[in-house]
N, CA, C and O atoms as a Tinker XYZ file with bonds, in Angstrom:
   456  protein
     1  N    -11.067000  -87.876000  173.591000    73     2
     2  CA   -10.947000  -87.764000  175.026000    64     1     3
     3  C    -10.043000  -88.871000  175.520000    63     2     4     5
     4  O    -10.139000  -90.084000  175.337000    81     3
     5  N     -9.070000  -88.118000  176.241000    73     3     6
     6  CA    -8.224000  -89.370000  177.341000    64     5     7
     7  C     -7.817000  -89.213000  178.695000    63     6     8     9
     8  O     -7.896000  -88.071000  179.150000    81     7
     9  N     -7.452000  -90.003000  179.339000    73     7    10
    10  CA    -7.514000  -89.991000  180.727000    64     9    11
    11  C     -5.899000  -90.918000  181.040000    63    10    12    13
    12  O     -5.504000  -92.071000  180.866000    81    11
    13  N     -5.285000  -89.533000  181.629000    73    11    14
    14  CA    -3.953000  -90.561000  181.716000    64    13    15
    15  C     -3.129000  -89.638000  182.355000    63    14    16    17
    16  O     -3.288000  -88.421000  182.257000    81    15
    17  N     -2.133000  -90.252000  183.095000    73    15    18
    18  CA    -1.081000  -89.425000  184.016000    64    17    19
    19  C     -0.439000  -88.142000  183.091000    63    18    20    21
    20  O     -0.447000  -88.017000  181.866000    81    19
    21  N      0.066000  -87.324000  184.032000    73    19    22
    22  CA     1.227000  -85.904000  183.282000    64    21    23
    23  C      2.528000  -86.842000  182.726000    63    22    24    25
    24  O      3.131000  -86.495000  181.710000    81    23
    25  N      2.949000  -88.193000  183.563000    73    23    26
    26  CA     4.088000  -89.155000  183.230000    64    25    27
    27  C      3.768000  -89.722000  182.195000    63    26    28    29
    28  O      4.756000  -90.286000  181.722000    81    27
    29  N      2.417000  -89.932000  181.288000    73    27    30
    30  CA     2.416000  -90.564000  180.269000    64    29    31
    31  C      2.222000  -89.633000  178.924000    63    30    32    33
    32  O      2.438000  -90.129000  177.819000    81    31
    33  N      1.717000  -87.974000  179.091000    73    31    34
    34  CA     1.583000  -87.318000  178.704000    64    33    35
    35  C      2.589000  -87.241000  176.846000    63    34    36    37
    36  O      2.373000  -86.626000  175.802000    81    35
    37  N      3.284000  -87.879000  177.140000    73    35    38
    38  CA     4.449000  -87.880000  176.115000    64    37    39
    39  C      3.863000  -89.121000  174.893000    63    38    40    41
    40  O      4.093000  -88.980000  173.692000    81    39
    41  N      3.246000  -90.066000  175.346000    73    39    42
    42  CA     2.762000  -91.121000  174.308000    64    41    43
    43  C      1.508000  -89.962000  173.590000    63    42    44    45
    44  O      1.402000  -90.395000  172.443000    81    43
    45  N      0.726000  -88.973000  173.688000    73    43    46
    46  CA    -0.053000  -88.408000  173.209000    64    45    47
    47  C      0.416000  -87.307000  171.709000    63    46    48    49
    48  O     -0.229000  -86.995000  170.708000    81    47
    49  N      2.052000  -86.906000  172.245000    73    47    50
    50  CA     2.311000  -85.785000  171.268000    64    49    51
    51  C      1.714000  -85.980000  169.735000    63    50    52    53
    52  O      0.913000  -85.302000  169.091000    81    51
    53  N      2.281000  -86.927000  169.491000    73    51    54
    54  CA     1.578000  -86.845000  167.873000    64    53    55
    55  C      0.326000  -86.634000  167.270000    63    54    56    57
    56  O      0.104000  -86.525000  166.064000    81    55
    57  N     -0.775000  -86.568000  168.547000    73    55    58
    58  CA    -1.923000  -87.016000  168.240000    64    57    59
    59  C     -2.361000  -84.673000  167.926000    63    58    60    61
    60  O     -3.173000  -84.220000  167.120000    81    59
    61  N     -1.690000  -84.060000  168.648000    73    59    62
    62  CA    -1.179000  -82.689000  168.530000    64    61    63
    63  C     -0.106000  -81.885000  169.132000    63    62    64    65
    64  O      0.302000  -81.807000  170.291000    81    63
    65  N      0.318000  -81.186000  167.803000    73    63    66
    66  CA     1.607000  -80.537000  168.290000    64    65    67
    67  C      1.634000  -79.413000  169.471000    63    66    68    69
    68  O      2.599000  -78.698000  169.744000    81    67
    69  N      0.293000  -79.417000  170.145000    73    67    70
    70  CA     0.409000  -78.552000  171.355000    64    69    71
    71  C      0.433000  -79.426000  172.512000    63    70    72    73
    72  O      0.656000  -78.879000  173.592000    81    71
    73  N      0.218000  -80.857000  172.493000    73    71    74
    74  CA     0.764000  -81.273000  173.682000    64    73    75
    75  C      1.932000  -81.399000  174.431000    63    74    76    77
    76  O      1.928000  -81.548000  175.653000    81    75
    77  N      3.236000  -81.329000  173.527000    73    75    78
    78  CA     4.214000  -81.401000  174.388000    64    77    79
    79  C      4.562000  -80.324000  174.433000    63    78    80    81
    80  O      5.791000  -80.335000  174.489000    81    79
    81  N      3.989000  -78.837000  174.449000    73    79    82
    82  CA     3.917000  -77.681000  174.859000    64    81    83
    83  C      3.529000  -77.728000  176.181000    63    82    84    85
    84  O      4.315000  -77.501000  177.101000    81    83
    85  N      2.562000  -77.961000  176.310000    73    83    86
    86  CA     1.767000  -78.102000  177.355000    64    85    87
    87  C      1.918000  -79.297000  178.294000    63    86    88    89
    88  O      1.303000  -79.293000  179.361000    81    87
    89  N      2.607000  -80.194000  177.994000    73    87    90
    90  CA     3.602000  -81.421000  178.775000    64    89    91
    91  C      4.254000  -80.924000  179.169000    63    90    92    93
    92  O      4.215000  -81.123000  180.383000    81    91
    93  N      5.589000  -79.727000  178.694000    73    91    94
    94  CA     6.583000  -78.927000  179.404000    64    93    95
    95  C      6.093000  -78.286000  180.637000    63    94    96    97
    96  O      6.403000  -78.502000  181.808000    81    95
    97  N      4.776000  -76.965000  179.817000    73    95    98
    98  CA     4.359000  -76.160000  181.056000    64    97    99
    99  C      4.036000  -76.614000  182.530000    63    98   100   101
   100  O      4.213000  -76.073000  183.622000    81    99
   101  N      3.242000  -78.376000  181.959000    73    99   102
   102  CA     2.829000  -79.085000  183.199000    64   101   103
   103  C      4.057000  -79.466000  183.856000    63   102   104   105
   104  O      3.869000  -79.701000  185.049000    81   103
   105  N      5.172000  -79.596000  183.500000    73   103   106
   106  CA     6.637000  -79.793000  184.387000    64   105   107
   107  C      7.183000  -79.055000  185.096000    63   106   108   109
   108  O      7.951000  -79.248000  186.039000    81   107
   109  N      6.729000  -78.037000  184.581000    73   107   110
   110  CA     7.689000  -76.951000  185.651000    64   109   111
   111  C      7.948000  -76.995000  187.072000    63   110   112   113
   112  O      7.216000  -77.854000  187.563000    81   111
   113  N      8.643000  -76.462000  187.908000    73   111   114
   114  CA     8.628000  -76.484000  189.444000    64   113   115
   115  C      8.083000  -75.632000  189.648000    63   114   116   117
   116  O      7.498000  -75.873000  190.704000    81   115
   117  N      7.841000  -74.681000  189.326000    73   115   118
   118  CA     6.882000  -73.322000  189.749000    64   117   119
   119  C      5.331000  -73.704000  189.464000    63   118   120   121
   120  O      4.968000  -72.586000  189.099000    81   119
   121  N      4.891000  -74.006000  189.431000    73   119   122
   122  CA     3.457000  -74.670000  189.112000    64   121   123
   123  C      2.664000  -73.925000  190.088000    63   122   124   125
   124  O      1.909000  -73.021000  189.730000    81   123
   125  N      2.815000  -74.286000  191.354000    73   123   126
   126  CA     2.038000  -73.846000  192.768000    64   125   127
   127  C      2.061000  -72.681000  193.062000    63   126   128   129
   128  O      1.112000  -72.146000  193.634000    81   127
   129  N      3.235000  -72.001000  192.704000    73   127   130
   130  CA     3.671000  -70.741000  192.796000    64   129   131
   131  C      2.920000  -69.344000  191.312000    63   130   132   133
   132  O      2.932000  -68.119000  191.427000    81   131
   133  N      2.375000  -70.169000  190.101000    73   131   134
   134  CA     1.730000  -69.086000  189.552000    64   133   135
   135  C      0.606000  -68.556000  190.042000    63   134   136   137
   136  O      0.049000  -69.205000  190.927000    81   135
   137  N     -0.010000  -67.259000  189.603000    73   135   138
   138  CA    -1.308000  -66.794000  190.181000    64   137   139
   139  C     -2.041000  -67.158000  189.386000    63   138   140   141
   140  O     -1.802000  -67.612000  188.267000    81   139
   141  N     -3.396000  -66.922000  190.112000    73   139   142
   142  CA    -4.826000  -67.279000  189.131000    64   141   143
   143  C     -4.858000  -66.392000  188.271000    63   142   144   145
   144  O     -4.657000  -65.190000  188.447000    81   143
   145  N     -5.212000  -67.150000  186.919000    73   143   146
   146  CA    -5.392000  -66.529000  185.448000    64   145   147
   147  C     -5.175000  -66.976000  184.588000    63   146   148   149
   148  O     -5.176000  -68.190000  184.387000    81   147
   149  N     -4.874000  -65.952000  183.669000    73   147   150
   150  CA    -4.288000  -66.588000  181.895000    64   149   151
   151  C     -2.502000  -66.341000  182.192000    63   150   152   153
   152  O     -1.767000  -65.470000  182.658000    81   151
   153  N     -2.376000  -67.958000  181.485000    73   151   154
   154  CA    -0.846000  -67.809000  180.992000    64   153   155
   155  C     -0.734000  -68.330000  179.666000    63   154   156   157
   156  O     -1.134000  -69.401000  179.212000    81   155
   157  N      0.032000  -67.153000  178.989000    73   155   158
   158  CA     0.477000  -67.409000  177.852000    64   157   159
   159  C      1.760000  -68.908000  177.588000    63   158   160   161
   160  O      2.899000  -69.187000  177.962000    81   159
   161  N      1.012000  -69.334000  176.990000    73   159   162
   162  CA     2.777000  -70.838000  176.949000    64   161   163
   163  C      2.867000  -70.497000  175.526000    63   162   164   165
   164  O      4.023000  -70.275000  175.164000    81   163
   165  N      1.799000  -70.376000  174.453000    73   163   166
   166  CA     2.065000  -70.463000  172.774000    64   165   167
   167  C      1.103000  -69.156000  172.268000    63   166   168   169
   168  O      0.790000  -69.361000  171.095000    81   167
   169  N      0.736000  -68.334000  172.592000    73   167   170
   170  CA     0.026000  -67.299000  172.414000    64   169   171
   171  C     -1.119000  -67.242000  172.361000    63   170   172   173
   172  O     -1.430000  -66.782000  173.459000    81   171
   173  N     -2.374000  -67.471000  171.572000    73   171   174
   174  CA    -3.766000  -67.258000  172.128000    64   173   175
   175  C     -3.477000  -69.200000  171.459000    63   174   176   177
   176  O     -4.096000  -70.098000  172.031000    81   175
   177  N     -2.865000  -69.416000  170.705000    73   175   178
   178  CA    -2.878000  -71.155000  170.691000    64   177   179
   179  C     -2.411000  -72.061000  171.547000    63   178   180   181
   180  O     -2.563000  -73.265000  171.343000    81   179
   181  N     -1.855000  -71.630000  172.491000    73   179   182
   182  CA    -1.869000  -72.928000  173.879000    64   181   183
   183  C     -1.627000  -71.650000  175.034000    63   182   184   185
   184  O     -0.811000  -70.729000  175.048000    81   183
   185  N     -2.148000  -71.837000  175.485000    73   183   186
   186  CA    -2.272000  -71.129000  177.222000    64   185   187
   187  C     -2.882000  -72.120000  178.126000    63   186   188   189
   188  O     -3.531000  -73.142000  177.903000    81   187
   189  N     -2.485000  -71.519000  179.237000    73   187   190
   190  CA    -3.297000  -71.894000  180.740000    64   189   191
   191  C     -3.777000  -71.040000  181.757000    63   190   192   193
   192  O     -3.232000  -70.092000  182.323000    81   191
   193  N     -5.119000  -71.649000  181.914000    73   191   194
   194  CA    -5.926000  -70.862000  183.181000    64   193   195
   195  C     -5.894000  -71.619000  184.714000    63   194   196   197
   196  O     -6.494000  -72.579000  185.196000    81   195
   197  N     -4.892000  -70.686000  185.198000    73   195   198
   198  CA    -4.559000  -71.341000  186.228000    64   197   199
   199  C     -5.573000  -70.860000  187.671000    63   198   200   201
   200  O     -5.725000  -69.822000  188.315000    81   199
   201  N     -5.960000  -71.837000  187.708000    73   199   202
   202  CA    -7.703000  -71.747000  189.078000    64   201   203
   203  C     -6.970000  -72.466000  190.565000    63   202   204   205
   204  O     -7.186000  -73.662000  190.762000    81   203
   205  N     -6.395000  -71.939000  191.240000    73   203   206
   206  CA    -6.567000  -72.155000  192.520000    64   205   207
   207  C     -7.817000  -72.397000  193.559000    63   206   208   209
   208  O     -8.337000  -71.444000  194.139000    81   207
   209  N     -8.155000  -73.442000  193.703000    73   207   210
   210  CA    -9.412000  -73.685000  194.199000    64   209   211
   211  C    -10.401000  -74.839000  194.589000    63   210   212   213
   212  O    -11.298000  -75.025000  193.767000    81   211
   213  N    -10.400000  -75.080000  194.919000    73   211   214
   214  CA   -11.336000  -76.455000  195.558000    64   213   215
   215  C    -12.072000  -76.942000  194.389000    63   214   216   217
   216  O    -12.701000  -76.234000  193.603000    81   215
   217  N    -11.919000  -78.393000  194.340000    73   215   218
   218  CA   -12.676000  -79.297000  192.722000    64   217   219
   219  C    -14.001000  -79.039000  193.438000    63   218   220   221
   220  O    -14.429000  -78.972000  194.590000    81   219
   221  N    -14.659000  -78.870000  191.538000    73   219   222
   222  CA   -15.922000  -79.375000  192.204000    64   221   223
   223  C    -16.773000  -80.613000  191.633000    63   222   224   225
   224  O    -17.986000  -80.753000  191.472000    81   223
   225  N    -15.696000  -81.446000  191.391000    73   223   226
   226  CA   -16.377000  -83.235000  191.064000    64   225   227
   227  C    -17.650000  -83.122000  190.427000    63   226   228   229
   228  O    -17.779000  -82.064000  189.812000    81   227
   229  N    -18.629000  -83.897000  190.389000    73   227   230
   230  CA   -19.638000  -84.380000  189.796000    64   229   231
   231  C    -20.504000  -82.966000  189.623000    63   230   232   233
   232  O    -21.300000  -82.774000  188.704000    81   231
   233  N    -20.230000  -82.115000  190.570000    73   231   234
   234  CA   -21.151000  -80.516000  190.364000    64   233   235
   235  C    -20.668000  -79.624000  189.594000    63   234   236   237
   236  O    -21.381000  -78.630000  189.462000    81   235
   237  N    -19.511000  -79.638000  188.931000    73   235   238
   238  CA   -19.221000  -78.908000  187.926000    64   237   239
   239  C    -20.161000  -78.875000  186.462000    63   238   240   241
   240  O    -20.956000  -79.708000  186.025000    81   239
   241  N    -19.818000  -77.861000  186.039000    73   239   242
   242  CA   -20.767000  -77.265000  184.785000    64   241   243
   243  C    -19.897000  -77.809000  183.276000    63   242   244   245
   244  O    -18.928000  -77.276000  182.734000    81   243
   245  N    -20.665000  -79.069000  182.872000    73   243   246
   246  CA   -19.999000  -79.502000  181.549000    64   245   247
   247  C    -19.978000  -78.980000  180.207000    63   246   248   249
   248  O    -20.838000  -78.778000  179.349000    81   247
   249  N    -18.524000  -78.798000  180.300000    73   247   250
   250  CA   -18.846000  -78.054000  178.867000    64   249   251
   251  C    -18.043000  -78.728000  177.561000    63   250   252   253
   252  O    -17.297000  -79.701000  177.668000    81   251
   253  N    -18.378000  -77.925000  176.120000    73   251   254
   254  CA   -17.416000  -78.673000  175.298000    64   253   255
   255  C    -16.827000  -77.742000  174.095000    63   254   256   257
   256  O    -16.860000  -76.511000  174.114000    81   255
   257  N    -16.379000  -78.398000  173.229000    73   255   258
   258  CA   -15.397000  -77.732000  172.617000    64   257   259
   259  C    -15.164000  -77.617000  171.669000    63   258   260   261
   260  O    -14.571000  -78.612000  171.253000    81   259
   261  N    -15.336000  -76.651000  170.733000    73   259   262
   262  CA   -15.440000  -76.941000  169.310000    64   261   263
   263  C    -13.926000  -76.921000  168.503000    63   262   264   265
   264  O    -13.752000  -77.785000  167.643000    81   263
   265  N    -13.090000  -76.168000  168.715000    73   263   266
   266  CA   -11.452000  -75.563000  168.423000    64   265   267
   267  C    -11.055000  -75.883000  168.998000    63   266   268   269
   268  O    -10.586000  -77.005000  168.809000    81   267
   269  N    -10.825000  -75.121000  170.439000    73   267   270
   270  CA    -9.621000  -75.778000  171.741000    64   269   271
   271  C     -9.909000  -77.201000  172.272000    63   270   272   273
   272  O    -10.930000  -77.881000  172.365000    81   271
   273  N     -8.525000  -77.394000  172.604000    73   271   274
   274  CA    -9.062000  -78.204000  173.589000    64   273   275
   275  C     -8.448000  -78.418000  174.837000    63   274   276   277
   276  O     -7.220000  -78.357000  174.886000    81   275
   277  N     -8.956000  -78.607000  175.635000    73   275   278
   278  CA    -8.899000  -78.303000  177.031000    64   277   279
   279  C     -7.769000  -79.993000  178.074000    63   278   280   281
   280  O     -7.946000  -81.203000  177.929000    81   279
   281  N     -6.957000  -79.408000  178.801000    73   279   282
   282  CA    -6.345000  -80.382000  179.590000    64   281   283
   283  C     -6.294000  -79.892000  180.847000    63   282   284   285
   284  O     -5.793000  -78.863000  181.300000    81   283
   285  N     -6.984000  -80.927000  181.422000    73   283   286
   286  CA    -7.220000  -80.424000  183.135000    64   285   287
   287  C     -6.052000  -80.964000  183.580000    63   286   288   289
   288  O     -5.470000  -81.872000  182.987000    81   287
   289  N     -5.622000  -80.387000  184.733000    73   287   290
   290  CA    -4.735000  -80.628000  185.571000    64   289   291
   291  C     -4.775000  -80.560000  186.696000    63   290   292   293
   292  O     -4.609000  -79.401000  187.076000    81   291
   293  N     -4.994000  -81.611000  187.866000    73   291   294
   294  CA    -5.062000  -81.160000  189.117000    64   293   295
   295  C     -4.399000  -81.358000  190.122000    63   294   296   297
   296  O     -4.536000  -82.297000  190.906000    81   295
   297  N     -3.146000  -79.937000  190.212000    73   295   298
   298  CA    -1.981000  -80.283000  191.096000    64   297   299
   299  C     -2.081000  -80.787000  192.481000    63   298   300   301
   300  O     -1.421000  -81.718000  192.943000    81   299
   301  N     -3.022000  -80.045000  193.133000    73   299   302
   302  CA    -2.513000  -80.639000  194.854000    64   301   303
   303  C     -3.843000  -80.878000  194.922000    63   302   304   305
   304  O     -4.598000  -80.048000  194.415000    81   303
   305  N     -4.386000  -82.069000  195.568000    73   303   306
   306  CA    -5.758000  -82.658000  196.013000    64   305   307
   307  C     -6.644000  -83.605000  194.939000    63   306   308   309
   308  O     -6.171000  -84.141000  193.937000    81   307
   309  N     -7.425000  -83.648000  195.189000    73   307   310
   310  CA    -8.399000  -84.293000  194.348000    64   309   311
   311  C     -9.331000  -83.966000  193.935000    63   310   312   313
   312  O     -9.900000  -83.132000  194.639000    81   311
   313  N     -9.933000  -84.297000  192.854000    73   311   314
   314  CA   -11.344000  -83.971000  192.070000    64   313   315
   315  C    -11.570000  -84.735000  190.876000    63   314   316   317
   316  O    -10.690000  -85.122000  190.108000    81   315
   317  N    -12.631000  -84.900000  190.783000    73   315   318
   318  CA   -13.654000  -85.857000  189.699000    64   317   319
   319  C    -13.872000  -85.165000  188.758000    63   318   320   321
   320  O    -14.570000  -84.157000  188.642000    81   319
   321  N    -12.922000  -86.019000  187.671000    73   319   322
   322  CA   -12.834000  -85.615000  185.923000    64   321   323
   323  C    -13.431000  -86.524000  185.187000    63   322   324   325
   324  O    -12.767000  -87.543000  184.996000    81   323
   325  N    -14.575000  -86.473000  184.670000    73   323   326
   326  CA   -15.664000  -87.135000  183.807000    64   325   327
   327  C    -15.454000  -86.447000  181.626000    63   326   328   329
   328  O    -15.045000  -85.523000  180.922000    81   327
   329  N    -15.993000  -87.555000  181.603000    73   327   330
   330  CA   -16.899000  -86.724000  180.110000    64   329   331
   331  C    -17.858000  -87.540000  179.502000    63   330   332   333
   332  O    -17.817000  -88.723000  179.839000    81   331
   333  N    -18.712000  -87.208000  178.690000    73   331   334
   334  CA   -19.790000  -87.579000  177.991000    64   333   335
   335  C    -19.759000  -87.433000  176.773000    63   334   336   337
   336  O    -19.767000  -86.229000  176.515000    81   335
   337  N    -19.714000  -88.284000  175.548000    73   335   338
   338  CA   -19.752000  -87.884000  174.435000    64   337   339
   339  C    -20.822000  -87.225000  174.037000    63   338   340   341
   340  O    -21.920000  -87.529000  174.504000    81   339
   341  N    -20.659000  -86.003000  172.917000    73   339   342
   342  CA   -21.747000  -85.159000  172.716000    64   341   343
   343  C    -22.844000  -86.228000  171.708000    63   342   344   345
   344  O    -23.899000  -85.705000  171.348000    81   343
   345  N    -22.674000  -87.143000  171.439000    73   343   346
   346  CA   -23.505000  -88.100000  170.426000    64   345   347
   347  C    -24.105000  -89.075000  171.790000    63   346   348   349
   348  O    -24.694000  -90.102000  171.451000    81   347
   349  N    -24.019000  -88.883000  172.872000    73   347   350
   350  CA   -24.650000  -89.778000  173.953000    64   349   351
   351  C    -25.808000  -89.054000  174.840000    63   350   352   353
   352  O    -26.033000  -89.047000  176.050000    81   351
   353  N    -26.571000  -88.333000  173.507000    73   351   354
   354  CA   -27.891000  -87.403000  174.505000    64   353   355
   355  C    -27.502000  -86.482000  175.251000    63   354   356   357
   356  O    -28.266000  -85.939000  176.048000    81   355
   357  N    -25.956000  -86.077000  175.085000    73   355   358
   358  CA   -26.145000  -84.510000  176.007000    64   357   359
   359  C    -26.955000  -83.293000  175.129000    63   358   360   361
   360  O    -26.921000  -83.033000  173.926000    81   359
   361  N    -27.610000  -82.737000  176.121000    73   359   362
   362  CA   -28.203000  -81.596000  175.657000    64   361   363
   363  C    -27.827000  -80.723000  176.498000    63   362   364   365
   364  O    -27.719000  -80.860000  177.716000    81   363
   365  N    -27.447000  -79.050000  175.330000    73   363   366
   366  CA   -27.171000  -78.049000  175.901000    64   365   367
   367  C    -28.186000  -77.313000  176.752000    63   366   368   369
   368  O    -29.407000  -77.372000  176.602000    81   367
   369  N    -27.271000  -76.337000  178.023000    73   367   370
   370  CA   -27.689000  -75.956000  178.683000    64   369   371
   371  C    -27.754000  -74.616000  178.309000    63   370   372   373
   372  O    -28.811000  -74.153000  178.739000    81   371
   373  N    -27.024000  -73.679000  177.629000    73   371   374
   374  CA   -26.462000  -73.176000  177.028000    64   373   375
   375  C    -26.081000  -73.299000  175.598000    63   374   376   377
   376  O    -25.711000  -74.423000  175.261000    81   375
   377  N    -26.096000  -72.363000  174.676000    73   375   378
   378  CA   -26.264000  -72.812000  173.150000    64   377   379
   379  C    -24.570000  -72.080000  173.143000    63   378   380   381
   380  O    -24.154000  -71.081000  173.730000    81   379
   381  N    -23.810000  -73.127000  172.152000    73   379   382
   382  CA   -22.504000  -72.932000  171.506000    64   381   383
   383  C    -22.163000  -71.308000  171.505000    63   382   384   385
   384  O    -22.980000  -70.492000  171.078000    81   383
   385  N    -21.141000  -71.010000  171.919000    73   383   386
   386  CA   -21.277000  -69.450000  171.843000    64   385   387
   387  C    -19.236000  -69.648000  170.944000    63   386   388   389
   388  O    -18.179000  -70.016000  171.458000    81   387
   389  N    -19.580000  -69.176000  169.472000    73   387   390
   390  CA   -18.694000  -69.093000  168.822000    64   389   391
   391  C    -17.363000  -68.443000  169.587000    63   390   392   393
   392  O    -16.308000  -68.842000  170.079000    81   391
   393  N    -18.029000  -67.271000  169.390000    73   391   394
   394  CA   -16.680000  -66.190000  169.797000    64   393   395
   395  C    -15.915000  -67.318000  171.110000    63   394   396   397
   396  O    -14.821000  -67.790000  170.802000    81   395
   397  N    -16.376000  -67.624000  172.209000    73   395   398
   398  CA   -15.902000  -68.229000  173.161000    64   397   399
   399  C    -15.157000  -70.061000  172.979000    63   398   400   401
   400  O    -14.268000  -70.783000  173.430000    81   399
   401  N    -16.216000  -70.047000  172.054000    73   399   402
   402  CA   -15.467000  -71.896000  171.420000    64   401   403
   403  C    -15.982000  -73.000000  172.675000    63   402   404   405
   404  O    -15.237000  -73.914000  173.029000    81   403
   405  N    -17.319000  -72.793000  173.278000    73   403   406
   406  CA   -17.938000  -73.470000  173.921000    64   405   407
   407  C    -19.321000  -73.730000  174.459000    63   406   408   409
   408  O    -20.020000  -73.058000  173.700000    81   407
   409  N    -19.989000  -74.214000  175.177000    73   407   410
   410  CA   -21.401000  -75.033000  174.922000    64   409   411
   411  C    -21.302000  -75.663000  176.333000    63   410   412   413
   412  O    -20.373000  -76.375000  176.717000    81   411
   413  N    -22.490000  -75.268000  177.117000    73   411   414
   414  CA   -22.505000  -75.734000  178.647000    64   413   415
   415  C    -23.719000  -76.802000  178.133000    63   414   416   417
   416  O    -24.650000  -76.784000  177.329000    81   415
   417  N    -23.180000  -77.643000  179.004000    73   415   418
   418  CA   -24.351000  -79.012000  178.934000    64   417   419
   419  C    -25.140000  -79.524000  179.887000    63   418   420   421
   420  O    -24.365000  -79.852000  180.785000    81   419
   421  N    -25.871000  -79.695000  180.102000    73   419   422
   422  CA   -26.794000  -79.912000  181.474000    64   421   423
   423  C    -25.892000  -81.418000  182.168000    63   422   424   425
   424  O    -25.493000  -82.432000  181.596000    81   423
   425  N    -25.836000  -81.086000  183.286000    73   423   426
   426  CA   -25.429000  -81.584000  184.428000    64   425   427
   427  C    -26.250000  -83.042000  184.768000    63   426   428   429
   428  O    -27.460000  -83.215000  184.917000    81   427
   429  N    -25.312000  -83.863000  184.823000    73   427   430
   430  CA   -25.785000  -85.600000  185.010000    64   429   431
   431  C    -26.562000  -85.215000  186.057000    63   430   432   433
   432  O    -26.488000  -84.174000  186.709000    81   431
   433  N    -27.582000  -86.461000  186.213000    73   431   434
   434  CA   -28.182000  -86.536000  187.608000    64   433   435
   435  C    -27.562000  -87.382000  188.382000    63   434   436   437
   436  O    -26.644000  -87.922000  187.765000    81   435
   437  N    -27.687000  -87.856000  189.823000    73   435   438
   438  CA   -27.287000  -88.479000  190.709000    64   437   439
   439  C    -26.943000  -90.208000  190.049000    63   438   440   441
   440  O    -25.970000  -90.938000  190.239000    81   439
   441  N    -28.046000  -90.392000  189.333000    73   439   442
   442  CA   -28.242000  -91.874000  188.607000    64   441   443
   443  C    -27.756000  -91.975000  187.396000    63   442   444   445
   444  O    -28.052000  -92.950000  186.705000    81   443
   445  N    -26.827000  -90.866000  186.877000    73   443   446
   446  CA   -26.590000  -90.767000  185.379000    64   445   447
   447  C    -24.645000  -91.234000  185.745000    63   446   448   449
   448  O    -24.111000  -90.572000  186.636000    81   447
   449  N    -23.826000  -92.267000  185.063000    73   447   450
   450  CA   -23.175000  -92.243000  185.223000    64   449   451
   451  C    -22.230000  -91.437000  183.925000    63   450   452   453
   452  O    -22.734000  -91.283000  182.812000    81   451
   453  N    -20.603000  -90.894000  184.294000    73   451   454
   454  CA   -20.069000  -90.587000  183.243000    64   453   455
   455  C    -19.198000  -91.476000  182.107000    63   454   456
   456  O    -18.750000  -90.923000  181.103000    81   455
């Protein structure tokens, strides 16, 4: 897990060869302009689900990842991007569902920091 600008995005490539795939896609000028959904950038191995829509910070539903892995991006506004290592007592909320390549985790409490 890392936490770091789309401008620094480039010190990460080596770590996988789908990031500077997905460093490009995040460049584009059309960004604002795609619709909500799936976009193909590398075929079912790098895409984006593009969500138009209000963050939902600390109330979002945590999930994780066994194959993919996931890079949030949040073009216009703000919202609260956390994580929890799965070796730090998260327990599922939801049990691993293969086919999908993910695992919902019960939701911090008010006093639980990320």
């Amino acid at each position: 897990m890392f936490i770091t600008s789309i401008n620094h995005l480039h010190n990460y490539t080596h770590l996988h060869s789908g990031f500077e795939k997905a460093g490009q896609f995040l460049a584009r000028s059309d960004l604002a302009a795609l619709v909500d959904g799936w976009h193909e950038i590398d075929g079912d191995e790098l895409f984006a689900i593009v969500s138009a829509c209000e963050g939902k910070g600390r109330a979002a539903r945590l999930e994780a990842h066994r194959c993919y892995i996931d890079v949030q991006f949040c073009l216009l506004g703000k919202d609260v991007i956390g994580f929890r290592p799965l070796a730090q007592g998260s327990i599922a909320e939801v049990a691993y569902d293969e086919a999908l390549d993910v695992i919902f985790l019960r939701s911090l409490s008010a006093s639980e920091s990320v």
